[in-house]
HTML snippet that shows the backbone in 3Dmol.js (N, CA, C, O; Angstrom):
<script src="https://3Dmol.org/build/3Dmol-min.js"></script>
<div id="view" style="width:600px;height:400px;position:relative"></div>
<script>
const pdb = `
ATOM      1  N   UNK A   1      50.191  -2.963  -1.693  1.00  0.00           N
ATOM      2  CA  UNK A   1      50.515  -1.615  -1.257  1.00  0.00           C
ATOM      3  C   UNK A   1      49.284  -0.701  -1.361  1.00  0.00           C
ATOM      4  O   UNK A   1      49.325   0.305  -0.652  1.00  0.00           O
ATOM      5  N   UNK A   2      48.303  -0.866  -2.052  1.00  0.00           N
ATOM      6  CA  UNK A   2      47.045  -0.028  -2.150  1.00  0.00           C
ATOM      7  C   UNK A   2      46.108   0.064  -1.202  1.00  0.00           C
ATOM      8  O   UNK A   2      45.334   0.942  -0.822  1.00  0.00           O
ATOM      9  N   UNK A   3      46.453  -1.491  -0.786  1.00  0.00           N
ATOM     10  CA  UNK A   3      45.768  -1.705   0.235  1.00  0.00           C
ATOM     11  C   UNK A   3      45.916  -1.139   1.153  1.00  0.00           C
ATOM     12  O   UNK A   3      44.909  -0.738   1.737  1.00  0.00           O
ATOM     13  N   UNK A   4      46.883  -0.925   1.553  1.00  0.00           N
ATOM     14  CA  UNK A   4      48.159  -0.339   2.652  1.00  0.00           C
ATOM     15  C   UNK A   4      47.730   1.331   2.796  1.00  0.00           C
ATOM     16  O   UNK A   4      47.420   2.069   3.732  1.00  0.00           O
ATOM     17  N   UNK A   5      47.873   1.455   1.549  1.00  0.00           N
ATOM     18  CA  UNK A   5      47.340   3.381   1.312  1.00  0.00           C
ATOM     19  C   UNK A   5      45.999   3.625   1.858  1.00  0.00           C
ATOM     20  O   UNK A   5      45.656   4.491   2.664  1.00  0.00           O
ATOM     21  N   UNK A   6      45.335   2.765   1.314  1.00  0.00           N
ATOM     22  CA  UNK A   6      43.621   3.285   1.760  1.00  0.00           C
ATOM     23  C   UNK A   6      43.197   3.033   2.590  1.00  0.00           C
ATOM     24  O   UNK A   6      42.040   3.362   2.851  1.00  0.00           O
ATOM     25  N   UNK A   7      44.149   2.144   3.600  1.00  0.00           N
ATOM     26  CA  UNK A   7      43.701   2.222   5.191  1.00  0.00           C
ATOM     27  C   UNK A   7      44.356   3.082   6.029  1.00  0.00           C
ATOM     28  O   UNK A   7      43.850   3.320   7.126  1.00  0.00           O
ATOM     29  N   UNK A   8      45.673   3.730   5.622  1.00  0.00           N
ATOM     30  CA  UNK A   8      46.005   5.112   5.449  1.00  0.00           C
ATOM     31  C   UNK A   8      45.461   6.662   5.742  1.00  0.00           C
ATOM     32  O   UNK A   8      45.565   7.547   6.591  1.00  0.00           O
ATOM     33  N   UNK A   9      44.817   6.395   4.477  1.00  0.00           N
ATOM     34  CA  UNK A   9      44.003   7.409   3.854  1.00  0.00           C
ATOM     35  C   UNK A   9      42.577   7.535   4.787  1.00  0.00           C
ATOM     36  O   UNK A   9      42.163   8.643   5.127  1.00  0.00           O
ATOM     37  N   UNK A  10      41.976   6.454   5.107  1.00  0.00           N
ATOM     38  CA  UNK A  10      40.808   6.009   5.921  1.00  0.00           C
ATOM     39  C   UNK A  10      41.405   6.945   7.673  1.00  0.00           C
ATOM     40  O   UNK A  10      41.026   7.981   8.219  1.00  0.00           O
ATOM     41  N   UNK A  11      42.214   6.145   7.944  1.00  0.00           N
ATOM     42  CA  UNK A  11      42.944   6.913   9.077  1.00  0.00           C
ATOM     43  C   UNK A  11      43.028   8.367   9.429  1.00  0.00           C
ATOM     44  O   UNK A  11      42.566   8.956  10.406  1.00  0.00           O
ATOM     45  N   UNK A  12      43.908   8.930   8.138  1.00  0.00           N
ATOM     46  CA  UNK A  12      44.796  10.036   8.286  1.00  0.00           C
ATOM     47  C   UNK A  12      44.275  10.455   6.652  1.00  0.00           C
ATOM     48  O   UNK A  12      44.618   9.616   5.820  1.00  0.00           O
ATOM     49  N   UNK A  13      43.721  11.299   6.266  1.00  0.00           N
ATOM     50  CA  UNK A  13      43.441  11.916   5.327  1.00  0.00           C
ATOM     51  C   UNK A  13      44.199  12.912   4.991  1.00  0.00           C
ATOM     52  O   UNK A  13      44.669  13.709   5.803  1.00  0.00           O
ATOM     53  N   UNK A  14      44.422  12.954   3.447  1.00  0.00           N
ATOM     54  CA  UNK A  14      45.161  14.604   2.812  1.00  0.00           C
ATOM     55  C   UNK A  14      46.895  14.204   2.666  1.00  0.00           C
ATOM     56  O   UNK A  14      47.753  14.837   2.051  1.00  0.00           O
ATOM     57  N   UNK A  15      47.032  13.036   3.398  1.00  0.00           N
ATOM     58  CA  UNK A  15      48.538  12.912   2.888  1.00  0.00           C
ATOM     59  C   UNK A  15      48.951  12.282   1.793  1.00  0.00           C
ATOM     60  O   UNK A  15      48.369  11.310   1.313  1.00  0.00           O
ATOM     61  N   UNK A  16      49.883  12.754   1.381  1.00  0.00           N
ATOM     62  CA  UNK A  16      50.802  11.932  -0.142  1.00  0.00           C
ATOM     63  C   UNK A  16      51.451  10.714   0.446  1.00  0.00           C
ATOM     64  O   UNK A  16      52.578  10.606  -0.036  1.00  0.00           O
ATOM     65  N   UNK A  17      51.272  10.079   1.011  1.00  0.00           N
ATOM     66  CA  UNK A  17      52.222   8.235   1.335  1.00  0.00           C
ATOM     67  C   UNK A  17      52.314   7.440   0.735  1.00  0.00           C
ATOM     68  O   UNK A  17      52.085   6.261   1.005  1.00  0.00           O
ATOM     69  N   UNK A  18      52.724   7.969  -0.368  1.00  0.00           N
ATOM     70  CA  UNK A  18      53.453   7.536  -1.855  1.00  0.00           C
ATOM     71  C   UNK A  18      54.715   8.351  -1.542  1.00  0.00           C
ATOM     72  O   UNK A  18      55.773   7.798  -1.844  1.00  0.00           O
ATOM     73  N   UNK A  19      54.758   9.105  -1.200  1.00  0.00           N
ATOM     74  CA  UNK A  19      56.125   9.786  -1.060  1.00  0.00           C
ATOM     75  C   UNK A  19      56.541  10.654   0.139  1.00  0.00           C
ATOM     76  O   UNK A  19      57.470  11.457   0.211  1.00  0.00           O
ATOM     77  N   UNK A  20      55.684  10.322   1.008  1.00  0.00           N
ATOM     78  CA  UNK A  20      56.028  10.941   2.498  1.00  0.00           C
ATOM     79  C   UNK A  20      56.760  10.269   3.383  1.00  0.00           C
ATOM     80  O   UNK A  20      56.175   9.302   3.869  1.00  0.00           O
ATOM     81  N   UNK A  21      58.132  10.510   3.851  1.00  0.00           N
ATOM     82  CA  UNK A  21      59.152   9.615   5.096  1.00  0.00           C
ATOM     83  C   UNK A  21      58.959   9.544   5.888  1.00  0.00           C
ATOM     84  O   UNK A  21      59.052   8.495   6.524  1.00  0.00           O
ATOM     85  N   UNK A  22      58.494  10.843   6.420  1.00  0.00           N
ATOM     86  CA  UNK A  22      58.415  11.139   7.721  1.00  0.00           C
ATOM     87  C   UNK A  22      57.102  11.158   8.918  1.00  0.00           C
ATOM     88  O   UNK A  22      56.866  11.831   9.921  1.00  0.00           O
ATOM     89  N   UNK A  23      56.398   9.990   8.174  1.00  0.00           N
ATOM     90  CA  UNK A  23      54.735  10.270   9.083  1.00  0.00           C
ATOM     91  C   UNK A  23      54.994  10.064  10.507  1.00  0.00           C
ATOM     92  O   UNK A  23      54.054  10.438  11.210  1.00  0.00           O
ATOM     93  N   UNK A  24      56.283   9.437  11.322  1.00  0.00           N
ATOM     94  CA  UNK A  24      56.045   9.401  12.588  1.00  0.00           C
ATOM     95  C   UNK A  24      56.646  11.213  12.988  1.00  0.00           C
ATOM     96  O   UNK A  24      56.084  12.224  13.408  1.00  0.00           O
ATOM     97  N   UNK A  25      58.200  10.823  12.532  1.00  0.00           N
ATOM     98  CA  UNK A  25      59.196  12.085  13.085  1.00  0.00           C
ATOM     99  C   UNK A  25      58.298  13.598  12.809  1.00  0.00           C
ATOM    100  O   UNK A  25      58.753  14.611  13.341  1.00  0.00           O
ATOM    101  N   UNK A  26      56.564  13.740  11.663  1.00  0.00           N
ATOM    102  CA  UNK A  26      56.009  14.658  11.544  1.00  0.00           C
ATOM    103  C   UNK A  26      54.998  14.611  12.380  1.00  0.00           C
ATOM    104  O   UNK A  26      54.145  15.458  12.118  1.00  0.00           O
ATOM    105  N   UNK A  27      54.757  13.920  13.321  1.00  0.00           N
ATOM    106  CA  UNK A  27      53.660  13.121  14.029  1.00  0.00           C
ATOM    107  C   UNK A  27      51.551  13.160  13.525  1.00  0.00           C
ATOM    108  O   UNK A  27      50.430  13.316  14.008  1.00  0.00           O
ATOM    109  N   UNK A  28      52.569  12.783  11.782  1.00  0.00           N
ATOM    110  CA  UNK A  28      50.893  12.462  10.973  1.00  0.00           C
ATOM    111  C   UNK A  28      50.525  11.375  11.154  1.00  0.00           C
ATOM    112  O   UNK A  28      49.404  11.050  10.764  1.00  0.00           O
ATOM    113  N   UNK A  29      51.441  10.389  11.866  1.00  0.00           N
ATOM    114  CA  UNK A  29      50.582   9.122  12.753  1.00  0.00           C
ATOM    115  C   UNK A  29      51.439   9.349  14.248  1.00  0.00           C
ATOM    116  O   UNK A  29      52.654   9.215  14.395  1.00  0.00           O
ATOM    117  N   UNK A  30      50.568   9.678  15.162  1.00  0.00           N
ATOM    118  CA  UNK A  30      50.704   9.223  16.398  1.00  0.00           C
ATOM    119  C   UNK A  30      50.309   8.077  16.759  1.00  0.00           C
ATOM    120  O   UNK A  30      49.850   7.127  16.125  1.00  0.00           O
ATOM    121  N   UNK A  31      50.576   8.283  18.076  1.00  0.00           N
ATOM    122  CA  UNK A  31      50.032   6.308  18.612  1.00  0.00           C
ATOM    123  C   UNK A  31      48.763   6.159  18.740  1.00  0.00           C
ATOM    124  O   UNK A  31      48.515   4.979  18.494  1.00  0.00           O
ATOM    125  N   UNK A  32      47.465   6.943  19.089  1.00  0.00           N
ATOM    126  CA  UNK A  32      46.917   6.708  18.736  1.00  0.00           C
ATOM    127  C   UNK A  32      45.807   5.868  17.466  1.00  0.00           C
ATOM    128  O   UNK A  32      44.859   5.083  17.483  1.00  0.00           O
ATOM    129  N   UNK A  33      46.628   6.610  16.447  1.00  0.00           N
ATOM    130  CA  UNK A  33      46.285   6.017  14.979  1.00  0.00           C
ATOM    131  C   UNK A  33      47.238   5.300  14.545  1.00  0.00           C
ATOM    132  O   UNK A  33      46.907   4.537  13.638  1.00  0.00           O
ATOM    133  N   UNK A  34      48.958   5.247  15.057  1.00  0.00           N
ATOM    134  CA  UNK A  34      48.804   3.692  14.778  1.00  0.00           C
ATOM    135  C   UNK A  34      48.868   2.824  15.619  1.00  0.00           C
ATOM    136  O   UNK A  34      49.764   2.009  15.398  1.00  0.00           O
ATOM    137  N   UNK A  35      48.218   2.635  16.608  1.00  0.00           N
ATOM    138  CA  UNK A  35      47.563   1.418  16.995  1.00  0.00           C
ATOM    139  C   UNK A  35      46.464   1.212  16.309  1.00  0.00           C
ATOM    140  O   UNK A  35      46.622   0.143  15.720  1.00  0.00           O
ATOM    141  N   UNK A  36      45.204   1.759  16.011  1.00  0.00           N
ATOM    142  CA  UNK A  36      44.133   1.645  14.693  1.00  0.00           C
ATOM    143  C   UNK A  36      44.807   0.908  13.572  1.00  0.00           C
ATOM    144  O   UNK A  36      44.446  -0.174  13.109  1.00  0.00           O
ATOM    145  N   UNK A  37      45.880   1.667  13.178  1.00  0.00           N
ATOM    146  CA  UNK A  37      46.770   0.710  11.917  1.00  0.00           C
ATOM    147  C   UNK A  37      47.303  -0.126  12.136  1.00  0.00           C
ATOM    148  O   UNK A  37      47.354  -0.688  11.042  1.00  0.00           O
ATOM    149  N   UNK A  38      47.896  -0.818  12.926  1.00  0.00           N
ATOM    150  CA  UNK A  38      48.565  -1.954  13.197  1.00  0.00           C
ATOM    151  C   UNK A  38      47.160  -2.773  13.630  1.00  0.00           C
ATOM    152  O   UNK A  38      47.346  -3.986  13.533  1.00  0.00           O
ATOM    153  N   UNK A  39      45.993  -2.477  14.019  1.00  0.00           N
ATOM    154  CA  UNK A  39      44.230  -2.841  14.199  1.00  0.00           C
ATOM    155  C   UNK A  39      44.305  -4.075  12.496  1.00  0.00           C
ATOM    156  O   UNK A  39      44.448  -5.283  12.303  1.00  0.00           O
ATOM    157  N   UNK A  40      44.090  -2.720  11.549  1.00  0.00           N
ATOM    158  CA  UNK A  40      43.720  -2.958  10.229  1.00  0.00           C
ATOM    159  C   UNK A  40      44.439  -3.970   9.332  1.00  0.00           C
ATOM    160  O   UNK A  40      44.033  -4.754   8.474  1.00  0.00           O
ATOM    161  N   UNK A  41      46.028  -3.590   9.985  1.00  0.00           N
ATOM    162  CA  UNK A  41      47.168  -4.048   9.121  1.00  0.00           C
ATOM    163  C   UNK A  41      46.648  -5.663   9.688  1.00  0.00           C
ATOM    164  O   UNK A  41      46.120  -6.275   8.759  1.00  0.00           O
ATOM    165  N   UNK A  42      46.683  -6.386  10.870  1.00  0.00           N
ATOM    166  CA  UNK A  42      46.227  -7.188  11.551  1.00  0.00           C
ATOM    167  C   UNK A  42      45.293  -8.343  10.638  1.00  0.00           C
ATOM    168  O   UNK A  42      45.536  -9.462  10.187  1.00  0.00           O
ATOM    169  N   UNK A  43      44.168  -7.483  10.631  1.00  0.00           N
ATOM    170  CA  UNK A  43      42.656  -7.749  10.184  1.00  0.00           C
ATOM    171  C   UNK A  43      42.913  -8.046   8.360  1.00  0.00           C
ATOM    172  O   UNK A  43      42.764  -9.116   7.770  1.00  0.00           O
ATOM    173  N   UNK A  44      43.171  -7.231   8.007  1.00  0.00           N
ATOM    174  CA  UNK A  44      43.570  -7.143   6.431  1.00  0.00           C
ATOM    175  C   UNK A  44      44.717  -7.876   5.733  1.00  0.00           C
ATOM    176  O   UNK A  44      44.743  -8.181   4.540  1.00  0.00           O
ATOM    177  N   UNK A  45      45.689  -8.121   6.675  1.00  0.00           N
ATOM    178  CA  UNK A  45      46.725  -8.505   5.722  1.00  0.00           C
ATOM    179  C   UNK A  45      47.340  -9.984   6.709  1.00  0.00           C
ATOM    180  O   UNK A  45      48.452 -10.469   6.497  1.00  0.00           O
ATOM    181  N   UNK A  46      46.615 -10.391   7.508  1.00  0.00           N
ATOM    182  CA  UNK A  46      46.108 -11.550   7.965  1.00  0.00           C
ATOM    183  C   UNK A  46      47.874 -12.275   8.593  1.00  0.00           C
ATOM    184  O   UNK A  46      48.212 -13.434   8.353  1.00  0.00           O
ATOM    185  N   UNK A  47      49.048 -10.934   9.657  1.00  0.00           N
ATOM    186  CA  UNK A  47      49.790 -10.928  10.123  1.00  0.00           C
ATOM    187  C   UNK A  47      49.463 -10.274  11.768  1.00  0.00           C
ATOM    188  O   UNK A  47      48.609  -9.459  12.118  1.00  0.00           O
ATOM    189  N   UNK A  48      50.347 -10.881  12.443  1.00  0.00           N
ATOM    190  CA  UNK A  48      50.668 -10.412  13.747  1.00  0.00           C
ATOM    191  C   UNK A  48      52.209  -9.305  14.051  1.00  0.00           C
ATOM    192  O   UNK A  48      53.416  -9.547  14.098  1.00  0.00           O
ATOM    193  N   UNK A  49      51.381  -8.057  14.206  1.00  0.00           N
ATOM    194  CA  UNK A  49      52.721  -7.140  14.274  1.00  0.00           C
ATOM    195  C   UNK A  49      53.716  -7.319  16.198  1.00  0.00           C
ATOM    196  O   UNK A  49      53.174  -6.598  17.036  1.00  0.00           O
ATOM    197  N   UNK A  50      54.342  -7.739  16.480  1.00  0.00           N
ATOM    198  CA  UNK A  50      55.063  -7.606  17.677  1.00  0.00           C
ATOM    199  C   UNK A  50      55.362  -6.743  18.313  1.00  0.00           C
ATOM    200  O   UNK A  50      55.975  -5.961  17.586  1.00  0.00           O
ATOM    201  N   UNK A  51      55.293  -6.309  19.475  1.00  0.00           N
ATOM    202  CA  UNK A  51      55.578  -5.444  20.054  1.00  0.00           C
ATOM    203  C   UNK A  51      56.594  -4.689  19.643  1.00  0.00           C
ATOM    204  O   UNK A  51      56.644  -3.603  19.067  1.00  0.00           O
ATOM    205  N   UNK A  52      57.564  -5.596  20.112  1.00  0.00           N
ATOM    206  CA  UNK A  52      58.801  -5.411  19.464  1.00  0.00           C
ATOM    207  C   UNK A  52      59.384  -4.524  17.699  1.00  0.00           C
ATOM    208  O   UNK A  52      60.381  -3.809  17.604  1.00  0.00           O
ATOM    209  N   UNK A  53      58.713  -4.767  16.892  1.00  0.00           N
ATOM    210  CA  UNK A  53      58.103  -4.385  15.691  1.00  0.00           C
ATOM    211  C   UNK A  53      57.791  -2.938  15.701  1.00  0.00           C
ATOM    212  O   UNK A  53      58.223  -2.201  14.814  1.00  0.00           O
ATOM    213  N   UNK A  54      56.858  -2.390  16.932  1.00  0.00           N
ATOM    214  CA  UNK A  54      56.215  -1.029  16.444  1.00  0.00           C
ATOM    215  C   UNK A  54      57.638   0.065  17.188  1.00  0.00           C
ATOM    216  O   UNK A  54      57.826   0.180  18.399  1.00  0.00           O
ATOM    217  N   UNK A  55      58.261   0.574  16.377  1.00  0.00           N
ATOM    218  CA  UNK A  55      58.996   1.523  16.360  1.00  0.00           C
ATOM    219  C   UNK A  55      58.664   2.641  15.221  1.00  0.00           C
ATOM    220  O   UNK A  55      57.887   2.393  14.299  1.00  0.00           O
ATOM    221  N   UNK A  56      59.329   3.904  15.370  1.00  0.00           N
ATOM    222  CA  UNK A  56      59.440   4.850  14.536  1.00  0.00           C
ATOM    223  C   UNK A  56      59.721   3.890  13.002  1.00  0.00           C
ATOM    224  O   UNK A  56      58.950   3.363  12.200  1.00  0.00           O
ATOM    225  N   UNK A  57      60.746   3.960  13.068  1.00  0.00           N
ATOM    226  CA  UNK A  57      61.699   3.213  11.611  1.00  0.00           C
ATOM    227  C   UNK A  57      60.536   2.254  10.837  1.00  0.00           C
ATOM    228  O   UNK A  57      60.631   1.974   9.643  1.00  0.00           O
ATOM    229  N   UNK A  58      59.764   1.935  11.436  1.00  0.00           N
ATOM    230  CA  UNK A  58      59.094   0.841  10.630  1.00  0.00           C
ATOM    231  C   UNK A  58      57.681   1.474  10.409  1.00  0.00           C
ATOM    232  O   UNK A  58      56.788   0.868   9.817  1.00  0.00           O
ATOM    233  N   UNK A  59      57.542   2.683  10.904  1.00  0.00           N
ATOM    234  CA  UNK A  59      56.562   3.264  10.949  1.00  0.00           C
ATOM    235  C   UNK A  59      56.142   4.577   9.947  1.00  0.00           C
ATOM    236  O   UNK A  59      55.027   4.993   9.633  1.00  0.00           O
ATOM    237  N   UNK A  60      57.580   5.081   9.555  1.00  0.00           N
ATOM    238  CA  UNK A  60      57.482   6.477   9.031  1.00  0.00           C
ATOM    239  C   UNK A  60      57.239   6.427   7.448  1.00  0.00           C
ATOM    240  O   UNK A  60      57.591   7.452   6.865  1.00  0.00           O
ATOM    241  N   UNK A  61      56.834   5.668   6.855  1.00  0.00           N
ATOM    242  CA  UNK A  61      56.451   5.993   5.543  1.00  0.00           C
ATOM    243  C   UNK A  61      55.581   4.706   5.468  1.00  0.00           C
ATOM    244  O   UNK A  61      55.665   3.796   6.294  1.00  0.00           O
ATOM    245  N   UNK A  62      54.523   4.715   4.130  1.00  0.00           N
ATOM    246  CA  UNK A  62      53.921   3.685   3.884  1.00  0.00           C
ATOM    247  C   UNK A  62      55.113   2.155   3.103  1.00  0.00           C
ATOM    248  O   UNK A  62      54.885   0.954   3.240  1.00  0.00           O
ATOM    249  N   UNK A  63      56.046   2.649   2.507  1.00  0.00           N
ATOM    250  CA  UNK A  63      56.740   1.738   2.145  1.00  0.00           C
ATOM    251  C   UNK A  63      57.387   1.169   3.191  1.00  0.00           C
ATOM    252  O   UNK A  63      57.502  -0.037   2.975  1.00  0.00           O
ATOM    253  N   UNK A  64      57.986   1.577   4.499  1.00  0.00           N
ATOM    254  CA  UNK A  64      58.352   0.538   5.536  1.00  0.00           C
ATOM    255  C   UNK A  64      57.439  -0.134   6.228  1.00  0.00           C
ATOM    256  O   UNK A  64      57.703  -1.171   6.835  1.00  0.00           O
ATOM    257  N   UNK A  65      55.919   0.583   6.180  1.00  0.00           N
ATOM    258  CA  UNK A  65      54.983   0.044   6.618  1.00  0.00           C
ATOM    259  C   UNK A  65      55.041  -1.502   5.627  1.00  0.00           C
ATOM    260  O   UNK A  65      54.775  -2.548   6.217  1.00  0.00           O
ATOM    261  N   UNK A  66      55.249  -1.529   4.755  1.00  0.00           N
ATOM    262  CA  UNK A  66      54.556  -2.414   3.882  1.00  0.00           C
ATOM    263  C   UNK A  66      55.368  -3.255   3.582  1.00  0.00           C
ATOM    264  O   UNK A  66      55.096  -4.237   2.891  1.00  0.00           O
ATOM    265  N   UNK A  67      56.773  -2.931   4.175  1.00  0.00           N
ATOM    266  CA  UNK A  67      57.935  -3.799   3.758  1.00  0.00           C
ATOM    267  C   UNK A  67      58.305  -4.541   5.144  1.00  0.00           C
ATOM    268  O   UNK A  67      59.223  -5.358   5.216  1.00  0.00           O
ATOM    269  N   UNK A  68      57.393  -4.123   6.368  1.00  0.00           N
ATOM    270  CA  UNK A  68      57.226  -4.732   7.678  1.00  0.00           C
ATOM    271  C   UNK A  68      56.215  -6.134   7.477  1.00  0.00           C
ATOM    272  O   UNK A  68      56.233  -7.308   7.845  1.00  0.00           O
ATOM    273  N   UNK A  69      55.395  -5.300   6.717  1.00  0.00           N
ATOM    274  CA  UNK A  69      54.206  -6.650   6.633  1.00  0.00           C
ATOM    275  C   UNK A  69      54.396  -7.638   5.972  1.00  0.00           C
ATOM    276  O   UNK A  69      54.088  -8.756   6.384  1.00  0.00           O
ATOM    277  N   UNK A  70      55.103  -7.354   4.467  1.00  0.00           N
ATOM    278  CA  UNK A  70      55.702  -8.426   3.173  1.00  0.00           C
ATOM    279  C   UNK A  70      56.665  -9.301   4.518  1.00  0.00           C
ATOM    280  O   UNK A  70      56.323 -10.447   4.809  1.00  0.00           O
ATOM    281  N   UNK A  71      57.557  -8.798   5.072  1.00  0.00           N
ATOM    282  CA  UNK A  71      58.434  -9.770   5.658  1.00  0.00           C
ATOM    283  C   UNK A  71      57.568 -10.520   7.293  1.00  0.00           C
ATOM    284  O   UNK A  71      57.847 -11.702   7.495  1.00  0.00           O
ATOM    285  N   UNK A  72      56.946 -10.078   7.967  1.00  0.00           N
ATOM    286  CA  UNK A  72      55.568 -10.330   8.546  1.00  0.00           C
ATOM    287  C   UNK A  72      55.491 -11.581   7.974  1.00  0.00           C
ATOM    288  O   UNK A  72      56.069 -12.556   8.455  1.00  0.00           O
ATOM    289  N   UNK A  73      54.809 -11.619   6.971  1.00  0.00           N
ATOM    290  CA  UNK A  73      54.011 -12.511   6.280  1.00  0.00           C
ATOM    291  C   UNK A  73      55.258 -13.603   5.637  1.00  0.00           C
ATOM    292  O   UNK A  73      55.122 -14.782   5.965  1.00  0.00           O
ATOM    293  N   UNK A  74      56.329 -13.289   4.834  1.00  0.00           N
ATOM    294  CA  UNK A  74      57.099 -14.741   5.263  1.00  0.00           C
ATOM    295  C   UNK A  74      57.739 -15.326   6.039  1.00  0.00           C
ATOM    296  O   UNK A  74      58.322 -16.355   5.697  1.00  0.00           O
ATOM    297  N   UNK A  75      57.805 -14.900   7.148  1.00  0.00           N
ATOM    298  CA  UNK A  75      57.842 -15.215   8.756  1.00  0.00           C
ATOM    299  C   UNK A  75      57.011 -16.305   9.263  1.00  0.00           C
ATOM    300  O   UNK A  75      57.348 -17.245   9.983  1.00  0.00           O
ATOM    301  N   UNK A  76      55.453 -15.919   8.584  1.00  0.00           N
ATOM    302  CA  UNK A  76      54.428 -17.476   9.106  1.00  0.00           C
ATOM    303  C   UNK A  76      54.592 -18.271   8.360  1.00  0.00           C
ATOM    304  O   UNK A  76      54.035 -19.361   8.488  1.00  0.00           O
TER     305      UNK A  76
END
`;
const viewer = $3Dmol.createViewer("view");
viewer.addModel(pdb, "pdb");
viewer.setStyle({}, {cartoon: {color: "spectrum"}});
viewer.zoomTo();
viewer.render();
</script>
């Protein structure tokens, strides 16, 4: 999950995503940046995100982010 934050943080600076829900519905990640993150998430955590996959819901906090990738990853 730290990992998860500081590519985050690298991204999108100044937010709390330890405890923020709402990064899409606030649009502190647009698509722009996350496509960059789903880039990193990729590269770093050595999963393939699906099209299918990039929605709001899986998008709006760092913990669904990260609970996309944990299950991601026992998928391969």
């Amino acid at each position: 999950m730290e990992k998860l934050i500081s590519i985050l943080e690298d991204l999108h600076p100044g937010v709390d995503y330890n405890n923020c829900d709402n990064l899409v519905d606030e649009r502190i990640l647009d698509s722009l940046t996350i496509l960059s993150l789903i880039s990193e998430i990729e590269d770093n955590f050595d999963v393939t995100i699906p099209t299918v996959e990039i929605i709001p819901a899986n998008f709006n906090s760092a913990k669904k982010i990260y609970e996309l990738i944990v299950r991601l990853q026992e998928e391969e």
